[in-house]
MARTORFI-893501 format. One line per 3 residues: number of its first residue (from 1); for each residue y negated, z negated, x of C-alpha. Coordinates in steps of 0.25 Angstrom, whole numbers, padded with zeros to 4 digits. Example, Ala and Ser with C-alpha at 12.3 -4.5 7.8 and 13.67 -1.06 7.14 Angstrom:
residues 2
1	0018/-0031/0049 ~ 0004/-0029/0055 $
***
This chain:
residues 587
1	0000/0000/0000 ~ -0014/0005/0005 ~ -0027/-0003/0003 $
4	-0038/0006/0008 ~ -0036/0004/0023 ~ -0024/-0007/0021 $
7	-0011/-0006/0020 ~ -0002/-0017/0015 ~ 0007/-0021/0026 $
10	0016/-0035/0028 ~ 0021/-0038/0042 ~ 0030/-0050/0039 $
13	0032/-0047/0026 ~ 0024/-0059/0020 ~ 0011/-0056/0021 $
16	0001/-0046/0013 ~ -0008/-0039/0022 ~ -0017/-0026/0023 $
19	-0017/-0020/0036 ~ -0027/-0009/0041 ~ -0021/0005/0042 $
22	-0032/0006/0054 ~ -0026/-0006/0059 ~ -0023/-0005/0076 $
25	-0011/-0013/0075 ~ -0004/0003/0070 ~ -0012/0009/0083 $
28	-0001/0013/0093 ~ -0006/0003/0103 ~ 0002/-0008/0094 $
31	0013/0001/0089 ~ 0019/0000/0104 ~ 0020/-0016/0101 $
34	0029/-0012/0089 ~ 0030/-0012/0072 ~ 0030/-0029/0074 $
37	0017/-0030/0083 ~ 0009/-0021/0073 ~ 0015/-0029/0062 $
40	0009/-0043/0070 ~ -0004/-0035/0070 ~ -0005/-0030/0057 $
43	-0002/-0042/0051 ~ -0015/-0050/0060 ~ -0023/-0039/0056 $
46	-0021/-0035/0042 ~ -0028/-0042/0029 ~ -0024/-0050/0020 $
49	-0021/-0045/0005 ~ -0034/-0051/-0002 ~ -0042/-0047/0008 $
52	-0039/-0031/0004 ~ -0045/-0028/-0008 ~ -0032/-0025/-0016 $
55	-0032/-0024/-0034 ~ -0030/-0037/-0040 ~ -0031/-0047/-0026 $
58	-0042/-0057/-0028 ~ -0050/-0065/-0016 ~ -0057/-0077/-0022 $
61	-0062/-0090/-0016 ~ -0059/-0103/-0017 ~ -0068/-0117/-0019 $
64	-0066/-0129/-0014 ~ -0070/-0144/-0019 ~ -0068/-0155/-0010 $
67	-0065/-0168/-0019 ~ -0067/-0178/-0008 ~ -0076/-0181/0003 $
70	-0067/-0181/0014 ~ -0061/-0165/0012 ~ -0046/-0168/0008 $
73	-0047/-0167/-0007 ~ -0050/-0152/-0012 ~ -0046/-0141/-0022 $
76	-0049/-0126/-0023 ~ -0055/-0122/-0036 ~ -0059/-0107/-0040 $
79	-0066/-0104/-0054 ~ -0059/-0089/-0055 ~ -0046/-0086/-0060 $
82	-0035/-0080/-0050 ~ -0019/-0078/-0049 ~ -0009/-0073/-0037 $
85	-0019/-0063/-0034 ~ -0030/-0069/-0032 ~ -0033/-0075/-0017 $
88	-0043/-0085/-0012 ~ -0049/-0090/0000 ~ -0053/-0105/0003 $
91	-0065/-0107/0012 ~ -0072/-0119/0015 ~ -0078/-0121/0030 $
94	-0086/-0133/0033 ~ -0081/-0143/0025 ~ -0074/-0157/0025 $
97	-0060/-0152/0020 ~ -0049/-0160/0027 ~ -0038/-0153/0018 $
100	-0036/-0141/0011 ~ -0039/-0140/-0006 ~ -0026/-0147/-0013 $
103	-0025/-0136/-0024 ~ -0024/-0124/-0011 ~ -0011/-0119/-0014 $
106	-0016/-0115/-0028 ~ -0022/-0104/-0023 ~ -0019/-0090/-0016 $
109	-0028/-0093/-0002 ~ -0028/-0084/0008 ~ -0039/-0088/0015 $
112	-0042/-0104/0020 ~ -0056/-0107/0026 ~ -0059/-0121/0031 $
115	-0064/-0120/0045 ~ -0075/-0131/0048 ~ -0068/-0143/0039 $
118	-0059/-0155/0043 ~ -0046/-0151/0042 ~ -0036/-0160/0051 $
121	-0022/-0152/0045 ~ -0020/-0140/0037 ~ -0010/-0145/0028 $
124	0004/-0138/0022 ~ -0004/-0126/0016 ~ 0008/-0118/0014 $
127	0005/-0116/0001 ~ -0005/-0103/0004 ~ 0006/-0094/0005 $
130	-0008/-0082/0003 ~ -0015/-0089/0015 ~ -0019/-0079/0026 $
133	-0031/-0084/0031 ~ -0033/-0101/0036 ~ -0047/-0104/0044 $
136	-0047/-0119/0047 ~ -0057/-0119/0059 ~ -0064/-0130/0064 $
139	-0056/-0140/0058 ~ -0048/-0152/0064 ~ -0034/-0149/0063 $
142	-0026/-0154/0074 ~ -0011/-0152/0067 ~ -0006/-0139/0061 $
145	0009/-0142/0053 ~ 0020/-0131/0056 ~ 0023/-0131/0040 $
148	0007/-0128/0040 ~ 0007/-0113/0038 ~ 0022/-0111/0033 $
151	0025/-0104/0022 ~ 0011/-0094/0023 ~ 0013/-0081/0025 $
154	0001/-0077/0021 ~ -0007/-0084/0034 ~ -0010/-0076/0044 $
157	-0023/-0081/0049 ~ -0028/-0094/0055 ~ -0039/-0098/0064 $
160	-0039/-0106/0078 ~ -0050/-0116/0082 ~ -0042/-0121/0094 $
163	-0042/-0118/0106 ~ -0054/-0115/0108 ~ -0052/-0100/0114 $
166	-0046/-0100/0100 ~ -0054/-0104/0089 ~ -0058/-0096/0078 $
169	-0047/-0086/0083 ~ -0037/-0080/0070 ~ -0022/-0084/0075 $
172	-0019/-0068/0075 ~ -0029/-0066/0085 ~ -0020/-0073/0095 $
175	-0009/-0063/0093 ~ -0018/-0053/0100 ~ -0025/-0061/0109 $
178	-0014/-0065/0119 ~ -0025/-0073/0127 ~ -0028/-0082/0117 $
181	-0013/-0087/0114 ~ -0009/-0096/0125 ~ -0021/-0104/0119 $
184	-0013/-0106/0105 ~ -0007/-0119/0107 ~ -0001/-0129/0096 $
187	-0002/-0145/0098 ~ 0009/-0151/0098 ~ 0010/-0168/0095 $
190	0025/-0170/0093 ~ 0032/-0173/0105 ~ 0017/-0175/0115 $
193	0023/-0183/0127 ~ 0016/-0195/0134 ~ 0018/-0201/0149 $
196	0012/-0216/0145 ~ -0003/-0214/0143 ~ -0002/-0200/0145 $
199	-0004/-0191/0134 ~ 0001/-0178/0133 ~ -0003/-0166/0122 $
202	0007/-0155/0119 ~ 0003/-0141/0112 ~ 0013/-0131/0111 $
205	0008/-0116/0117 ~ 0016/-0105/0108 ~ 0011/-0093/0116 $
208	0018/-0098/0129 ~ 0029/-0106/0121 ~ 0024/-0118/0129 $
211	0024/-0132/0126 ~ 0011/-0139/0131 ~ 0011/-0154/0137 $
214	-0003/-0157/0143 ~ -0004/-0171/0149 ~ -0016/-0167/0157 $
217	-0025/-0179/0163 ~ -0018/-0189/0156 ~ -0016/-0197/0169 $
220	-0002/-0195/0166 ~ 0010/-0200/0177 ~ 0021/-0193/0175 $
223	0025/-0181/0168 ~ 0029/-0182/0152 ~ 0044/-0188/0150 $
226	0047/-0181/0139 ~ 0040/-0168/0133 ~ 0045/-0162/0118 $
229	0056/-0154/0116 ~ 0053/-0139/0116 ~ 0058/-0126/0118 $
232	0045/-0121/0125 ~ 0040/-0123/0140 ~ 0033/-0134/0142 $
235	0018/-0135/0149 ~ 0016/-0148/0154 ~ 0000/-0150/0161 $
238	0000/-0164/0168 ~ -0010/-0161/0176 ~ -0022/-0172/0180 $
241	-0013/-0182/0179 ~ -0008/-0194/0187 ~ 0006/-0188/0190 $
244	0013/-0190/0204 ~ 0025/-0188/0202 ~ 0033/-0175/0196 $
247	0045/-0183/0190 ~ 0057/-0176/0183 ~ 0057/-0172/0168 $
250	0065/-0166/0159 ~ 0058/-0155/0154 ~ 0055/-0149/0168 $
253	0064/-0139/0164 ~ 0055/-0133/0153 ~ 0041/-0134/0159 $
256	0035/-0121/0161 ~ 0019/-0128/0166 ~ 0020/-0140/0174 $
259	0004/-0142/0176 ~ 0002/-0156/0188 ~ -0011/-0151/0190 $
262	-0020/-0164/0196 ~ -0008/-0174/0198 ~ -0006/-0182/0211 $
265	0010/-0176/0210 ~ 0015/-0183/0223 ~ 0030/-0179/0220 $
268	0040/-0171/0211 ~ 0054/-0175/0208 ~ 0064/-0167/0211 $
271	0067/-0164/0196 ~ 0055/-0151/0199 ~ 0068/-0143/0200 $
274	0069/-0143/0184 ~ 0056/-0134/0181 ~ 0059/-0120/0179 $
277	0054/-0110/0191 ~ 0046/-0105/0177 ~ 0039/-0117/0178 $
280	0023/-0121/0183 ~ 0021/-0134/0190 ~ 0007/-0137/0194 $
283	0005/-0148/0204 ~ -0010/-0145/0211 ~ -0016/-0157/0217 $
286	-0001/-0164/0220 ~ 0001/-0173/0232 ~ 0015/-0170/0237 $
289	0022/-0170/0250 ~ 0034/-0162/0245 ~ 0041/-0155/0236 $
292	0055/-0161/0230 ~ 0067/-0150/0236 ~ 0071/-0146/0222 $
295	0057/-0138/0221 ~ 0065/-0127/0229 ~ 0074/-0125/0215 $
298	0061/-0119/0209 ~ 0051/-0107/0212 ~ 0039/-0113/0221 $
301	0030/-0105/0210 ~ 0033/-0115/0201 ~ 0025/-0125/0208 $
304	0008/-0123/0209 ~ 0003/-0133/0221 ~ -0010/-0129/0221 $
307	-0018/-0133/0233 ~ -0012/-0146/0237 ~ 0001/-0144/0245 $
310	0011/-0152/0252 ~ 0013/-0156/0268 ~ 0019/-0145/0274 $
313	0029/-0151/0283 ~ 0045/-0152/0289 ~ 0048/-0156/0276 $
316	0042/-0147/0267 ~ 0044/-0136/0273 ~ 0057/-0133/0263 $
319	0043/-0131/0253 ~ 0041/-0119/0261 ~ 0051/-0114/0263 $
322	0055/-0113/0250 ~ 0041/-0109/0243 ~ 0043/-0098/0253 $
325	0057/-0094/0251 ~ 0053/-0093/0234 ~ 0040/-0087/0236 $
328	0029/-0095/0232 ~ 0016/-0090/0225 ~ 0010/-0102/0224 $
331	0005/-0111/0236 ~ 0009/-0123/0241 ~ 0002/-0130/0254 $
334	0002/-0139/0265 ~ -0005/-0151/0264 ~ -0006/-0153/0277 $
337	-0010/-0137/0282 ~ -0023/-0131/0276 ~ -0019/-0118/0269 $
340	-0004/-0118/0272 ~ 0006/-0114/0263 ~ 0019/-0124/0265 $
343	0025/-0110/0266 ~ 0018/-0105/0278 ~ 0021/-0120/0283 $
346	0035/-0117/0286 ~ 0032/-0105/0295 ~ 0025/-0114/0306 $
349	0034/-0127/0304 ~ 0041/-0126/0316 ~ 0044/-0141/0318 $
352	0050/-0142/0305 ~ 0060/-0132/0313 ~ 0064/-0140/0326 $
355	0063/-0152/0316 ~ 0074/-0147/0307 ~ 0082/-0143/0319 $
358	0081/-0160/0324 ~ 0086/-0163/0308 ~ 0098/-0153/0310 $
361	0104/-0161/0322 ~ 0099/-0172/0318 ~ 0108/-0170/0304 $
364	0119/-0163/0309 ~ 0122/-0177/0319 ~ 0123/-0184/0305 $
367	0137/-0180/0302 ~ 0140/-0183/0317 ~ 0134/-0197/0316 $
370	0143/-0198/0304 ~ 0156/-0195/0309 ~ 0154/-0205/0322 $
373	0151/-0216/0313 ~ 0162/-0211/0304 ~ 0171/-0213/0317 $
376	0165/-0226/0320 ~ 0168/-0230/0308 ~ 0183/-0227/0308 $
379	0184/-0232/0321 ~ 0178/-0247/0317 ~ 0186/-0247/0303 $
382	0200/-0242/0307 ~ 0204/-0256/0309 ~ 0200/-0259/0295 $
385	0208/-0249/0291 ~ 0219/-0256/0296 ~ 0217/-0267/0293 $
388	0215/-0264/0278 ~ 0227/-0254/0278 ~ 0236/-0266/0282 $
391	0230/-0276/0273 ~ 0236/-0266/0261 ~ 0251/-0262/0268 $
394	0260/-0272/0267 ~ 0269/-0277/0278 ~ 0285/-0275/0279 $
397	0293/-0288/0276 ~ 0302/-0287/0288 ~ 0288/-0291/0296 $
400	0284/-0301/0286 ~ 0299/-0309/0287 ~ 0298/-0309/0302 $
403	0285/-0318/0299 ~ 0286/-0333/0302 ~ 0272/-0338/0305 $
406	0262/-0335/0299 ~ 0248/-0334/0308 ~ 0247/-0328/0324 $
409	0235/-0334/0329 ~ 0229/-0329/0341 ~ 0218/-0336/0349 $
412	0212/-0340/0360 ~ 0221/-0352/0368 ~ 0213/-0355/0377 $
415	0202/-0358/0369 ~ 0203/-0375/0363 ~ 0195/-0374/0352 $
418	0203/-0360/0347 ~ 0216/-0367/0351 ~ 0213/-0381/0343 $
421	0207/-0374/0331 ~ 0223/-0363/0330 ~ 0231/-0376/0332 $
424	0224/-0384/0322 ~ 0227/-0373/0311 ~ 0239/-0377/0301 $
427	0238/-0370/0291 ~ 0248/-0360/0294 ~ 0261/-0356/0302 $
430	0254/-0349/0314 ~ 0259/-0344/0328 ~ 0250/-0350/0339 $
433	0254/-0345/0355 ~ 0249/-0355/0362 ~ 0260/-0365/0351 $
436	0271/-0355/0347 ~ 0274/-0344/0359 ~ 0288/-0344/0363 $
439	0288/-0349/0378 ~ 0293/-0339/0387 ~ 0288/-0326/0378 $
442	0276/-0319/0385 ~ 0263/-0319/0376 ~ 0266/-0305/0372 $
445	0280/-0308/0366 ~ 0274/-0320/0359 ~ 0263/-0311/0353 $
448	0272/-0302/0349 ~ 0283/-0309/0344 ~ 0275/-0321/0336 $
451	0264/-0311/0331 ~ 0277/-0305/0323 ~ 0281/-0317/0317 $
454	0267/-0321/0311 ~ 0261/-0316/0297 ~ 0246/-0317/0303 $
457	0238/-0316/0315 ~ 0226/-0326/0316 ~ 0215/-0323/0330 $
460	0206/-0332/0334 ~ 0195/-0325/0343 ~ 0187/-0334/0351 $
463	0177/-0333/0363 ~ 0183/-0326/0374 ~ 0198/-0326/0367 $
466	0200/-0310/0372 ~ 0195/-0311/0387 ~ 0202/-0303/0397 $
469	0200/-0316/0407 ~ 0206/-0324/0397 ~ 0222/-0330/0400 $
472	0225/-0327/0386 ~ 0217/-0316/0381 ~ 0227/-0306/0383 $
475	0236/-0313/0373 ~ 0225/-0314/0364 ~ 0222/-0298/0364 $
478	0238/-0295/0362 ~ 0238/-0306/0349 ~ 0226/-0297/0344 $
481	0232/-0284/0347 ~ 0245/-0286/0342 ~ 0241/-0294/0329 $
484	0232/-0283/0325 ~ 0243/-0273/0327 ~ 0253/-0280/0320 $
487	0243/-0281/0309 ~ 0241/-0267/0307 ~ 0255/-0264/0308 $
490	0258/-0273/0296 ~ 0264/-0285/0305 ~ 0255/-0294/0303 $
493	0249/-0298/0288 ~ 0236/-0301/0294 ~ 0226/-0304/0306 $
496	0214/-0315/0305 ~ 0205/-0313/0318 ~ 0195/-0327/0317 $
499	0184/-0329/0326 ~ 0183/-0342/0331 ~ 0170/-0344/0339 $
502	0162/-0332/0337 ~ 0169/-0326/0350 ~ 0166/-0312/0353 $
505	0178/-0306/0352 ~ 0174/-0292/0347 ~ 0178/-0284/0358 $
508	0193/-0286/0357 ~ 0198/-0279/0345 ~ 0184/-0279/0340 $
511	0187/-0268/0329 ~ 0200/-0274/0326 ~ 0192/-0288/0324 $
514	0181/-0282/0315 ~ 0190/-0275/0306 ~ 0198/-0287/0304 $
517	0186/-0295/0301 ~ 0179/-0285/0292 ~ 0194/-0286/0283 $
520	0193/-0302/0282 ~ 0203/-0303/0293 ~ 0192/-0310/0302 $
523	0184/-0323/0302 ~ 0174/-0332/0310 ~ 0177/-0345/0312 $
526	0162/-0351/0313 ~ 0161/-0344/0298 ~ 0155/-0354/0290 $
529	0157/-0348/0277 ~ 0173/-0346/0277 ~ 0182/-0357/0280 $
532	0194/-0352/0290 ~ 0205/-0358/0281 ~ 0202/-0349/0270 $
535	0200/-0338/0279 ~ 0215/-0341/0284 ~ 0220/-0342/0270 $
538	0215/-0328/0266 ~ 0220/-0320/0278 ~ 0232/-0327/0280 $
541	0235/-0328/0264 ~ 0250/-0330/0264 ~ 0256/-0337/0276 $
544	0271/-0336/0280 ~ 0278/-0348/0271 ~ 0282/-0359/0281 $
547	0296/-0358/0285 ~ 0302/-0371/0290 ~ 0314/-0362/0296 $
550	0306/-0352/0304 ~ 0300/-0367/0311 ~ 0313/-0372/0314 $
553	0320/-0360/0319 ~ 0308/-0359/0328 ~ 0308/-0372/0333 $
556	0323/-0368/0337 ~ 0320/-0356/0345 ~ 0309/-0365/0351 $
559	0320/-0376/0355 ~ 0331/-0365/0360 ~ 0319/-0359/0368 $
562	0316/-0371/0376 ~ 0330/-0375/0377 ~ 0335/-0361/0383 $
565	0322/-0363/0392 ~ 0325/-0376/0397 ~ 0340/-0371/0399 $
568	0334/-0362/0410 ~ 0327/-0374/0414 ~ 0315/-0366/0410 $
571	0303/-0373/0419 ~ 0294/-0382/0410 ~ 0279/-0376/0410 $
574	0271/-0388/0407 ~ 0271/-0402/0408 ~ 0263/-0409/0399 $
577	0266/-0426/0397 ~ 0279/-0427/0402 ~ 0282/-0413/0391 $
580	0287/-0401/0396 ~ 0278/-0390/0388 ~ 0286/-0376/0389 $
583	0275/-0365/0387 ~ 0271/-0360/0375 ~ 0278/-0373/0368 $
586	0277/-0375/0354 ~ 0271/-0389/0350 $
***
C-alpha cells in the first residue's frame, strides 16, 4: 500500500510503519550489507502510522490535572469523543509530575513527553502497547526495571540525558554512530563488591560485553575477594589506590582490564600465571624489585610498566631474557641505568656469565657432598645395624643350654676402687677372672672358654683400662673384642658397656662403644638421673635360674683340679698367713 511518498512496510512483523521510497537505506551502498541491514535501517528511519495522513486515523491531544501538590496523583481527561483509531500524545514538560496519569492505559498513546519533571522511576507502563515515542529528559531516574518496556512493540524511540556526549541523543542514532556506543553503559547494583571501606561501582558495558568494576581512589588495600558471577569479561580499574601487593584471585581468569595505575605494588604473587595473555595489566608507578617466574607462562605484552622499571641485575636477568625471547612491545627498565631497557641489559652483563659459571660447580659439588656424608654416615651406623638386626633374631637353643652363668664382667683389675665396686655386686650369677679362672688355663682360654658359658657381657671402662703399658690391657681388648663378636654372632644375649669415672676411652672400639650407647646398651655411672640397678635389670632382664647342681659340680672340678696338681707336686705360687693360695683361686 502506497501513501503519497510512503509505503507501508513492517521489519519484524509487529510494527506499523511508512518508509520513504526516497529513503538511502535502498541505495546500493546499503544493499552490500544485505536485505537484514536495510530492514534495521528502514525501521529507524521510517514513520509511524498517525503520523502519515491516512483516511480515518485521528491525532488528538491529551490534558492532564495533577490532583496533589506533590506530582503523584493525576488523570488524562479529553472532551472529544474517539475509539481504536484515534491516537493521542501526552506532553507535559516543566512540571512537578513524580509519576505518570493512573488512567494511562485508557488510551492509544504514542507519543510521551515529560522532560524537565521529577521522575525518579518509570514505572511498569507496559500497558502502551501503541507507544512509539517516550521523551523523559532532564528527570531523575537512576533505576530502569528489565520488565519496563516488555510487551511494547510499538516503542521505538527514547531519548539519553546521560553521559554527557549522549544527552538528547534518540537511541537509534547510536546504531549509526559506532563512536558513541562504548559510551552506553548500564549501572549495575546487585552484586557491587567491597574491600572494608572500599566501595566499588559496577555498570555493565554491552557494546564491548564487558563488566565494569571501578574502585578507583577509594584507598583500597587489596583487590575485591569476590566479583558477581558473569558471562562477560571483567574490567577492573583499581588505580589510586593504596595497593602493595598483587595477591591471587579467583577470577584472574576472566579479567580482560586490570587497571593498578597509581598503587605503590611492591609485589605480585605467583597466581599472575592465571590471567589470560588477552589480558591488560596496568601497573605504572609500581616499586618492584622482581617479577615472580611464573610471568614467563604469559606474553610480556600483557604487562604495561610505564616509566618505572625494575633493578636490572644477575638475578633478573631471566626478565630479559624472556621479554626478549616473546617480543616485547612494551617497555620495561632499569631502575638502576638511565634509558635502558632490562633487555638491552642482558647484552652487557658479563658478570652474571662468570658468576653462573661459580654457581655450576659450586651446584654440581652438591650431589658430591651428599654421597661423602652418605658414606660417612653408613660407615658411623653400621654397627647400629648390628646391633639392631641381632636385638630381633633369636639365638639357637644348643647356645642357650650351654649357658650357666649369667653375667662376663670385664674390668680393670688393677684399679681398687673398679675392683671393690665388681665384687660387691650380688645381685646376679656373674664370672669375674680375677675370682673364677681356672688356674693353669692361659687368659686366652679363660676368655674364650668362660665367655661361652655366660648369657651376658657387663664392661666397665675406666681411666687408662685399655693402655698399651698397662699389664692387663691386653686382656681387657680380647674381652671387648671377643664379646662384641659373640654378640653379633647371636652367642651372646646382650653387652652392657658402663663407664665408671668419665674415662676416655673412646679411641678403642670407639664406634662400636657409640653404637651401643645410642641402643640403650650404655650407661655412665656419675649419671644422676638413673640409678645402675634399674639399668642392670632392664638389659639383663632375664637371668639364667640359679642351679645349685652346675655350683656343686664345679666345685668338684675345682677340687679334682687342685688334687691332680698337688699329685705332681705342683709348686705353690703364693703364701699368704700360713695358706698356700694357687693362682687364680676361687674364694
Amino acid at each position: 500500500m502506497i501513501m503519497g511518498t510512503y509505503t507501508y512496510c513492517s521489519p519484524d512483523g509487529m510494527k506499523d510503519l511508512w518508509c520513504n521510497i526516497h529513503s538511502s537505506c535502498y541505495t546500493n551502498k546499503n544493499s552490500k550489507y544485505g536485505f537484514e541491514f536495510i530492514n534495521q535501517c528502514l525501521a529507524c528511519k521510517a514513520a509511524p502510522e498517525w503520523e502519515i495522513p491516512l483516511p480515518n486515523v485521528t491525532y488528538r491531544s491529551l490534558d492532564v490535572e495533577i490532583r496533589d501538590v506533590i506530582g503523584t496523583e493525576s488523570m488524562l481527561l479529553t472532551d472529544q469523543e474517539f475509539n481504536s483509531t484515534t491516537y493521542f500524545r501526552f506532553v507535559h514538560s516543566d512540571g512537578y509530575l513524580k509519576q505518570l496519569p493512573r488512567n494511562i492505559c485508557k488510551f492509544n498513546i504514542v507519543l510521551i513527553d515529560v522532560s524537565y519533571n521529577l521522575f525518579e522511576e518509570i514505572g511498569n507502563i507496559s500497558c502502551l502497547q501503541t507507544l512509539d515515542t517516550l521523551k523523559m529528559n532532564e528527570n531523575r531516574i537512576t533505576f530502569v526495571s528489565n520488565k519496563t518496556f516488555a510487551e511494547m512493540p510499538k516503542l521505538s524511540k527514547s531519548t539519553c540525558k546521560n553521559p554527557e556526549p549522549l544527552r538528547g541523543i534518540n537511541s537509534e542514532n547510536l546504531f549509526y554512530n559506532t563512536s558513541l556506543q562504548h559510551l552506553m553503559v548500564c549501572d549495575v547494583q546487585d552484586g557491587c563488591p567491597k574491600v572494608g571501606q572500599c566501595k566499588c561501582v559496577r555498570t555493565f558495558q554491552p557494546i564491548t560485553d564487558s563488566l565494569i568494576i571501578d574502585c578507583s581512589n577509594q584507598s583500597c588495600n587489596d583487590l575485591p575477594d569476590v566479583v558477581p558471577d558473569t558471562r562477560h569479561k571483567i574490567v577492573l580499574f583499581m588505580e589510586g589506590n593504596q595497593i602493595r601487593s598483587v595477591n591471587s584471585k579467583y577470577y584472574f581468569k576472566d579479567v580482560k582490564i586490570l587497571n593498578l595505575s597509581r598503587n605503590p605494588i611492591q609485589s605480585i604473587e605467583e597466581s599472575i600465571q592465571n590471567f589470560s595473555n588477552d589480558a591488560e595489566i596496568i601497573i605504572t608507578d609500581h616499586l618492584l624489585d622482581s617479577l615472580p617466574r611464573q610471568v614467563q607462562l604469559l606474553d610480556p605484552n600483557v604487562f604495561r610498566f610505564g616509566q618505572n622499571g625494575i633493578p636490572c641485575n644477575c638475578d633478573n636477568r631471566w626478565i630479559g631474557e624472556w621479554r626478549k625471547i616473546k617480543k616485547a612491545r612494551y617497555p620495561l627498565f632499569c631502575s638502576n641505568f638511565e634509558n635502558v631497557l632490562i633487555e638491552d641489559f642482558i647484552i652487557h652483563s658479563t658478570e652474571c656469565d662468570s658468576r653462573q659459571d661459580t654457581l655450576l660447580i659450586l651446584y654440581s659439588l652438591i650431589p658430591l657432598t651428599i654421597f661423602i656424608v652418605l658414606i660417612w654416615k653408613l660407615r658411623h651406623l653400621r654397627y647400629d645395624v648390628k646391633v639392631l638386626k641381632n636385638q630381633f633374631l633369636p639365638i639357637d637353643k644348643k647356645i642357650q643350654r650351654s649357658w650357666q652363668t649369667d653375667i662376663y664382667i670385664s674390668f680393670d683389675e688393677d684399679n681398687d676402687d673398679v675392683r671393690r665396686f665388681v665384687l660387691r655386686r650380688r645381685e646376679l650369677n656373674t664370672y669375674i677372672a680375677c675370682r673364677d679362672s681356672w688356674p693353669g688355663s692361659t687368659d686366652e682360654q679363660n676368655i674364650v672358654m668362660n665367655l661361652q658359658r655366660c648369657k651376658y657381657c657387663l664392661i666397665i671402662q675406666s681411666s687408662g683400662m685399655y693402655d698399651l703399658d698397662k699389664t692387663k690391657s691386653c686382656t681387657n681388648r680380647m674381652e671387648y673384642r671377643l664379646a662384641w663378636d659373640m654378640f653379633t654372632d647371636k652367642k651372646l644375649c646382650k653387652v652392657l658397656v658402663i663407664n665408671f669415672d668419665k674415662s676416655k676411652t673412646e679411641t678403642f672400639q670407639a664406634l662400636k662403644t657409640k653404637a651401643l650407647y645410642r641402643l640403650g646398651m650404655g650407661f655412665k655411672i656419675y649419671d644422676r638421673k638413673r640409678s645402675l640397678n634399674e639399668k642392670l635389670l632392664e638389659v639383663f632382664n632375664e637371668p639364667l635360674v640359679t642351679n645349685v647342681k652346675h655350683i656343686r659340680q664345679r666345685k668338684r672340678r675345682i677340687s679334682a683340679y687342685l688334687w691332680q696338681q698337688s699329685k705332681y707336686k705342683t709348686r705353690p705360687l703364693k703364701m699368704t698367713n700360713n695358706k698356700v693360695m694357687y693362682q687364680n683361686e676361687v674364694d
